[in-house]
C-alpha positions as CSV (number, residue, x, y, z in Angstrom):
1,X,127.6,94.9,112.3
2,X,128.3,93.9,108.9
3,X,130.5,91.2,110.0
4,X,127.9,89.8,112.0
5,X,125.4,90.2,108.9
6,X,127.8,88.7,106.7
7,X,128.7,85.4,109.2
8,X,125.2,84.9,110.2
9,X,122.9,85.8,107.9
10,X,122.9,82.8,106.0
11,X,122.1,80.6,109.4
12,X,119.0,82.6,110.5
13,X,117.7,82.6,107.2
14,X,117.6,78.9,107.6
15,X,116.5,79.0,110.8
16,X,113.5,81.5,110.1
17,X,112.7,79.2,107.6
18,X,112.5,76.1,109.4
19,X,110.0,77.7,111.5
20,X,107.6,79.4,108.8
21,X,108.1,77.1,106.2
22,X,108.5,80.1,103.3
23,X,111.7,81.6,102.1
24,X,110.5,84.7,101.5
25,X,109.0,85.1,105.1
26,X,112.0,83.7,106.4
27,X,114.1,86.6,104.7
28,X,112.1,89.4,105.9
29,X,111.9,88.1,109.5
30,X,116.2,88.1,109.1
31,X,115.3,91.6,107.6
32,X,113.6,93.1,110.5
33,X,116.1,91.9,112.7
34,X,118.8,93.4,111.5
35,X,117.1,96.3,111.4
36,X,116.1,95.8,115.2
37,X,120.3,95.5,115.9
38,X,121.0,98.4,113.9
39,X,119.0,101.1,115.3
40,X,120.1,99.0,119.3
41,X,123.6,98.1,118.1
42,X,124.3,99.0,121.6
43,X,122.2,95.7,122.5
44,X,124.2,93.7,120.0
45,X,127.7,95.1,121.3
46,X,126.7,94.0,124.9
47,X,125.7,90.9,124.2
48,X,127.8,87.9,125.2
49,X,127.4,85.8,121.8
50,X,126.1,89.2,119.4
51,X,124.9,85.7,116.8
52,X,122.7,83.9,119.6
53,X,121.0,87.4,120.4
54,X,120.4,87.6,117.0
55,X,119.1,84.1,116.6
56,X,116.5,84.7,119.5
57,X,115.3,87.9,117.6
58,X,114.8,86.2,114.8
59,X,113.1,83.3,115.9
60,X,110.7,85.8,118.3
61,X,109.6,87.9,115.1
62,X,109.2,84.7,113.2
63,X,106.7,83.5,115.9
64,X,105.1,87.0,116.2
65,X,104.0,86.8,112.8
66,X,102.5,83.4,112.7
67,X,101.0,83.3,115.7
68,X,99.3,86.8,113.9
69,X,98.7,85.0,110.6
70,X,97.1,81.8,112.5
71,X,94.9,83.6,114.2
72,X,94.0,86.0,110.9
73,X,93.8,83.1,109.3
74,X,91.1,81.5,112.1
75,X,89.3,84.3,111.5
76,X,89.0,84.0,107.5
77,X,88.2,80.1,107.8
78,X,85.1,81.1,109.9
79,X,83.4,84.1,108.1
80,X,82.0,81.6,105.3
81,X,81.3,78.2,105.1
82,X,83.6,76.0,102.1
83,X,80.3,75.5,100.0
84,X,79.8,79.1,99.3
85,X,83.1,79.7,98.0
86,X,83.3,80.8,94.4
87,X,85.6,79.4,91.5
88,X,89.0,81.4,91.6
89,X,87.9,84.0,94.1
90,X,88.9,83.8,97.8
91,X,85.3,85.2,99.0
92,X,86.7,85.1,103.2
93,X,89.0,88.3,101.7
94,X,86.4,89.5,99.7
95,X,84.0,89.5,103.1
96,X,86.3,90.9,105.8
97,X,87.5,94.1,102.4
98,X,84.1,94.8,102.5
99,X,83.4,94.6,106.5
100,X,86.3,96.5,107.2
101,X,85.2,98.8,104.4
102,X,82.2,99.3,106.4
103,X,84.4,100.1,109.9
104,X,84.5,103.7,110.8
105,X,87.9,104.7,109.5
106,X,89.9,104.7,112.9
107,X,89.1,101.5,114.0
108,X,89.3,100.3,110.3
109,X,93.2,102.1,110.4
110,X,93.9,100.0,113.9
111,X,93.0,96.9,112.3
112,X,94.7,97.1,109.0
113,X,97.9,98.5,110.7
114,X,97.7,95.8,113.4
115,X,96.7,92.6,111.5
116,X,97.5,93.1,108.3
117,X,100.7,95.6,108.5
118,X,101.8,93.4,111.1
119,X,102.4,96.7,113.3
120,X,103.1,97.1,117.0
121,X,100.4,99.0,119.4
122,X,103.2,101.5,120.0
123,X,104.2,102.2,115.9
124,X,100.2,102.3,115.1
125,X,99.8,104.9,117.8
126,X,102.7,106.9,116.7
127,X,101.5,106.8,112.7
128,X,97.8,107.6,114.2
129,X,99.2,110.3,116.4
130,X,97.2,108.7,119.4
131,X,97.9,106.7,122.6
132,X,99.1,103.0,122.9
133,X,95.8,103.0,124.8
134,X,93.3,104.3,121.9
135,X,94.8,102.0,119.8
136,X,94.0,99.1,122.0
137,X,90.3,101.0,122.0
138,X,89.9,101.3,118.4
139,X,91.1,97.7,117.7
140,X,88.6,96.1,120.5
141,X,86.0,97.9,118.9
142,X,87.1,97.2,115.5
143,X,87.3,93.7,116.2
144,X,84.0,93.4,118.3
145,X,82.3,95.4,114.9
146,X,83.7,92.9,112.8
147,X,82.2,89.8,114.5
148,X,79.1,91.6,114.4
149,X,78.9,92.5,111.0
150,X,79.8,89.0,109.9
151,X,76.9,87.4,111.9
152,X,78.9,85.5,114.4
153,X,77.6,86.4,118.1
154,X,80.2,83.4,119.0
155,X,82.9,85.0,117.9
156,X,85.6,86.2,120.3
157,X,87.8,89.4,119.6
158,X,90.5,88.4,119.1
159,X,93.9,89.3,121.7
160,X,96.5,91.5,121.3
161,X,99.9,89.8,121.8
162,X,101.6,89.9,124.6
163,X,105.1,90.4,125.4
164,X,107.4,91.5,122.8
165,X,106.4,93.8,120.1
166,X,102.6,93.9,121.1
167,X,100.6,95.0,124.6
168,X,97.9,93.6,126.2
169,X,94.2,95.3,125.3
């Protein structure tokens, strides 16, 4: 495992990078994989080229989170209008703080560990000591409070990802 950390490291770093466009991002996605292959090294030992299985990690984390950070960020652009933005604050994080202040405090949990921890349904159930499936509850109803709050009837909940790290709602 080292070896392998040591050889390809540098490469998906790049690679992560290519496809989020921020170093730092790129690091920790390298980060979390690697720490996916040590607690399945297993997984790594099996596989026939243990860098390639390690490169598609990566890349799948890296598109994980911005598909999550597109979609959060969908979200911001349409709770205010550009006009009502203030000088040196960012008022679309001042507005969802306070309507996720206003949340009752288990779906306001779901929603910070989802979208903002960048959690799995099955790591937010286990820190909540609940189901996979009250998760998915608490963050539809979260989600479905939120679009209410902020005066959008239009707005959709937002999914939960499928595949990979994330379940369907």
């Amino acid at each position: 495992m080292e070896r392998l950390y040591r050889d390809s490291s540098g490469a998906l770093v790049t690679a992560a990078y290519a496809l989020t466009g921020d170093l730092t991002e790129a690091e920790d996605v390298v980060q979390e994989a690697f720490i996916r292959a040590f607690s399945r090294p297993e997984k790594v030992a099996h596989a026939d080229n243990p860098v390639a299985w390690m490169r598609v990690v990566t890349l799948n984390i890296a598109r994980s989170r911005f598909r999550r950070r597109e979609r959060f960020d969908h979200l911001l652009r349409r709770l205010r209008p550009a006009e009502d933005r203030l000088p040196g604050l960012e008022p679309d994080h001042v507005v969802l703080v306070q309507a996720l202040r206003r949340l009752p405090r288990k779906q306001r949990e779901a929603i910070a560990l989802f979208y903002l921890a960048d959690l799995p349904v099955t790591d937010i159930a286990e820190s909540l000591r609940v189901s996979p499936n009250v998760v998915k509850s608490r963050l539809h109803r979260g989600r479905l409070a939120l679009a209410e709050q902020l005066g959008d009837r239009d707005l959709q909940p937002l999914p939960l990802i499928t595949g990979g790290r994330h379940e369907c709602a």
